[in-house]
C-alpha positions as CSV (number, residue, x, y, z in Angstrom):
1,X,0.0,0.0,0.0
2,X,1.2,3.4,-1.0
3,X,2.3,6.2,1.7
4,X,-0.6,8.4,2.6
5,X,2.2,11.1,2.2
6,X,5.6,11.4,0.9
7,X,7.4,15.0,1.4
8,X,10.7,15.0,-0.9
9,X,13.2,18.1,-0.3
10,X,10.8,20.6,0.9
11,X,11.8,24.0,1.5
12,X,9.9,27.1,1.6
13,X,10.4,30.9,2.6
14,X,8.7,34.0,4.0
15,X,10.9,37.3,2.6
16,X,14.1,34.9,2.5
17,X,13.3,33.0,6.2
18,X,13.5,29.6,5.6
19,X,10.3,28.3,7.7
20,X,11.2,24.7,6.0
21,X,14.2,23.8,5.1
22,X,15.0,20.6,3.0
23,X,12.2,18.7,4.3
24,X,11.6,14.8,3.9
25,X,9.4,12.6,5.1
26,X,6.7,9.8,4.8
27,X,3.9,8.8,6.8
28,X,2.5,5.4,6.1
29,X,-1.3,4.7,6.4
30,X,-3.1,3.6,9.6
31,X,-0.9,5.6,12.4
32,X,-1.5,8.7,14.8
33,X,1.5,10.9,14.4
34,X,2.8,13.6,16.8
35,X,4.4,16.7,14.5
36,X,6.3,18.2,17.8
37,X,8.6,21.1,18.0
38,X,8.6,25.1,19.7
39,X,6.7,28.0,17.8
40,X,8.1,28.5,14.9
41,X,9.8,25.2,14.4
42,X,7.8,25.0,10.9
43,X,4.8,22.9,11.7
44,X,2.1,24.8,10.8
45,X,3.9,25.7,7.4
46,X,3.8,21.9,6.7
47,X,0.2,21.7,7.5
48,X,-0.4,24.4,5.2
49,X,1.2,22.8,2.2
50,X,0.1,19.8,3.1
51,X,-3.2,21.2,2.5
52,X,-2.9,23.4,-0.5
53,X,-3.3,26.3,1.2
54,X,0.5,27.0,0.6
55,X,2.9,26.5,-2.1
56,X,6.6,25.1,-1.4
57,X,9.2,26.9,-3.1
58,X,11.0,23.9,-3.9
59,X,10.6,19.6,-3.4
60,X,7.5,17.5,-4.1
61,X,3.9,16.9,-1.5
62,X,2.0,13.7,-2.7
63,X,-0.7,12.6,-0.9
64,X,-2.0,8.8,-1.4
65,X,0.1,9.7,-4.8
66,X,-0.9,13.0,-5.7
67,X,-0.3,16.2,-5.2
68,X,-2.4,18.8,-3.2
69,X,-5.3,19.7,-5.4
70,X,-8.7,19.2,-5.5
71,X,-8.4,15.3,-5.7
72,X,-6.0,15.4,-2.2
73,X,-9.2,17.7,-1.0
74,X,-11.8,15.0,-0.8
75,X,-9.3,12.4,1.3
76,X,-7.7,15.2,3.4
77,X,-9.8,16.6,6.7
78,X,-8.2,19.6,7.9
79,X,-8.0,21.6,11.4
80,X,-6.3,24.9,11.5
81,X,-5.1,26.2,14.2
82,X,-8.0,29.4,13.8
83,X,-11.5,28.4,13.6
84,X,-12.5,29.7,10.2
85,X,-16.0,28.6,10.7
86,X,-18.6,31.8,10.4
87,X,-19.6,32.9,14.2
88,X,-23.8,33.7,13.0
89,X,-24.0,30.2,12.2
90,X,-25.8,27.3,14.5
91,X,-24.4,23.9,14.8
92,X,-27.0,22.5,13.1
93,X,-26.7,24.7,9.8
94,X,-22.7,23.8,10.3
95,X,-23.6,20.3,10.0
96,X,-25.7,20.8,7.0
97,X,-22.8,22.6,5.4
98,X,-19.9,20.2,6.1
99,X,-22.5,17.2,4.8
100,X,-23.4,19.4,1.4
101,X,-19.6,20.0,1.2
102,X,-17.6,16.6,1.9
103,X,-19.0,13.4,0.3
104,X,-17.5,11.3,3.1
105,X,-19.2,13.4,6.1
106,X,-21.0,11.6,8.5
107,X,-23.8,13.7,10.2
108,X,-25.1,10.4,12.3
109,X,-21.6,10.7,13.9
110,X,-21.1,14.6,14.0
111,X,-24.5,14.7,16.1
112,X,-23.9,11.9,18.4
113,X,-20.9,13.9,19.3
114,X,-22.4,17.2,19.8
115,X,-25.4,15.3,22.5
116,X,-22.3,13.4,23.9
117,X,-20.9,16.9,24.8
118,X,-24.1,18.7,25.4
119,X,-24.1,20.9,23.0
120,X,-26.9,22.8,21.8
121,X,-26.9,22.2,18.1
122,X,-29.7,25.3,17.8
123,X,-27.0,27.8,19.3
124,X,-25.2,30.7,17.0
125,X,-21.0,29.5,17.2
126,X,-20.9,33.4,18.9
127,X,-22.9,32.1,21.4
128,X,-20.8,29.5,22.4
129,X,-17.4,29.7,24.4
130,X,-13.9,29.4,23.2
131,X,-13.1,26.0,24.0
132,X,-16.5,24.8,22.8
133,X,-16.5,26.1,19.5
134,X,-12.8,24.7,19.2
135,X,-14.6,21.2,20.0
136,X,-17.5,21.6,17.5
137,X,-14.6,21.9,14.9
138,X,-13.2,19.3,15.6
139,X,-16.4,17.2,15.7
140,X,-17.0,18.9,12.2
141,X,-13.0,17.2,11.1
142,X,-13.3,13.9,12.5
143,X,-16.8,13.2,11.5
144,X,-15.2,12.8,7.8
145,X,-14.1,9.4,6.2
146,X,-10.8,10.9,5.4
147,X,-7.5,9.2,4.6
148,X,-5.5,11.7,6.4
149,X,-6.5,14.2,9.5
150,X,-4.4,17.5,10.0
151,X,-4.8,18.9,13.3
152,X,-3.4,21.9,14.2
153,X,-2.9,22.0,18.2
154,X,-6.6,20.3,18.6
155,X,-6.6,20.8,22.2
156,X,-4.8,23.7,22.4
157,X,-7.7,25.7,23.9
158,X,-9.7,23.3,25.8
159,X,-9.6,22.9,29.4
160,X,-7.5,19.9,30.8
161,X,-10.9,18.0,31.6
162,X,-12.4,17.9,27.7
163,X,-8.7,17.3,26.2
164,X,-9.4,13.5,27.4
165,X,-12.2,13.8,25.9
166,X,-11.0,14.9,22.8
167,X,-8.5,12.4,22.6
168,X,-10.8,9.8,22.3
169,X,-12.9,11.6,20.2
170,X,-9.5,11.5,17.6
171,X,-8.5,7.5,18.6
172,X,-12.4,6.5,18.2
173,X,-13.2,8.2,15.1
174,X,-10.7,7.6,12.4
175,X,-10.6,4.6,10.1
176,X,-8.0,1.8,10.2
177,X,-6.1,2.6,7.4
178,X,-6.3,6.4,8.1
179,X,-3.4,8.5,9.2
180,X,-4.0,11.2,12.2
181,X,-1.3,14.0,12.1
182,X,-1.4,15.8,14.9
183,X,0.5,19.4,15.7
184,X,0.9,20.5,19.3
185,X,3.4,21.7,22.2
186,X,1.2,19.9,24.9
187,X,3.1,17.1,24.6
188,X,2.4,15.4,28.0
189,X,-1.3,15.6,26.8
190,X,-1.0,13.8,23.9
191,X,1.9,11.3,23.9
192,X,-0.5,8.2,24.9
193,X,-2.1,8.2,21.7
194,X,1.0,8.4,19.2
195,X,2.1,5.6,16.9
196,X,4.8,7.9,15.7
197,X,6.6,11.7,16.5
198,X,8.5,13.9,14.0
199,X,10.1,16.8,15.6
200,X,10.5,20.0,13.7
201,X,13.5,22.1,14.9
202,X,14.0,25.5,13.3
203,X,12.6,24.0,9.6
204,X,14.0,20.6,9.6
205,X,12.9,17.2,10.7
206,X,15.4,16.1,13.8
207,X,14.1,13.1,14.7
208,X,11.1,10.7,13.2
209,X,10.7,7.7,15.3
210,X,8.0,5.1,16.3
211,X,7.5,6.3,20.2
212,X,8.4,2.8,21.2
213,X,11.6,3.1,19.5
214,X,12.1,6.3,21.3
215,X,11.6,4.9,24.6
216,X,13.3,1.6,24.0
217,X,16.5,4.2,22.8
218,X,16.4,6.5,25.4
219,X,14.7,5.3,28.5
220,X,12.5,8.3,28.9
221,X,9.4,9.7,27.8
222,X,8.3,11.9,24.6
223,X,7.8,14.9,26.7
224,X,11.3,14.6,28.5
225,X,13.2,14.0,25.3
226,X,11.2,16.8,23.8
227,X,12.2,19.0,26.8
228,X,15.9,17.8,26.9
229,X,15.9,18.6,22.8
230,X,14.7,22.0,23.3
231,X,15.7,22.8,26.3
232,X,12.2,23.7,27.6
């Protein structure tokens, strides 16, 4: 089976800043994978052109063998870090809209999500506080049949006692042979679900390693070697 993504010699710059530099890596189908490093390190640039939404100066993106484009569109399910979702909408109309949108959207799933959290699918996004609207996002991303979830510090907003809960949300609703990336500093969070970390340090990939490798190697956990590696 092909990767879900192959990144060969990426590099791209803002005003002659290198934000990726040289940047390889595949991701193979069916794993949740921690893209880890400080602000700045280049992560959300790779989400970005992982997505289309950017252009790499140089190298090659292919997604299950393509491109970005609009086929890498219908397989991809994308969280930014900013909700971009419009604040006078209800859930309810949000639901409709990701359903009309995506072919692969489940709206059984998306609203057995939003009762699971309480969440009053009749209530305008401005009505609703920071960390919840952050959570109906996400239920909007995960309640896709994609191949390959990009989430940009998912629980970066939440309070500790929903980023559990989101957590789960992630492990339980993504398909066998989908890939989960998943960009965040909270590493102590979210290094018990992780098949796999890539560290990003000032544009280049440092270290890409199954985290049982990592442990078996270093006798200590993702968030102390992350710590010890930049010095946090």
């Amino acid at each position: 089976m092909n990767p879900i993504l192959e990144c060969k010699s990426i590099t791209k710059k803002y005003s002659g800043f290198a934000a990726l530099s040289d940047v390889s890596l595949t991701l193979e189908r069916g794993r949740i994978i921690g893209l880890l490093g400080p602000n700045g390190s280049g992560k959300t640039t790779l989400i970005k052109l992982i997505n289309g939404l950017l252009v790499p100066d140089s190298g090659i993106i292919k997604i299950a063998g393509n491109e970005p484009g609009v086929e890498t569109k219908k397989i991809v399910s994308y969280l930014p870090e900013k909700t971009y979702l419009a604040d006078w909408m209800n859930v309810t109309e949000l639901i409709r809209l990701f359903e009309d949108f995506y072919a692969d959207f489940d709206s059984k799933k998306a609203y057995e999500m939003i009762i699971d959290l309480k969440i009053n699918p009749k209530k305008p996004l401005k009505a609703l506080s920071k960390g919840t609207k952050e959570k109906v996002q996400l239920i909007l991303v995960m309640s896709r049949e994609a191949d390959l979830y990009c989430l940009d510090e998912p629980i970066g907003g939440v309070d500790p006692a929903s980023r559990d809960y989101i957590l789960n949300t992630i492990i339980n609703n993504y398909r066998e042979n989908s890939t989960v990336l998943i960009s965040t500093h909270l590493i102590a969070d979210i290094e018990k679900v992780l098949d796999e970390v890539v560290f990003l340090k000032d544009g280049s990939v440092t270290l890409h390693s199954s985290v049982d490798d990592v442990r078996a190697k270093e006798s200590k956990s993702i968030d102390s070697l992350f710590r010890e590696v930049f010095k946090c």
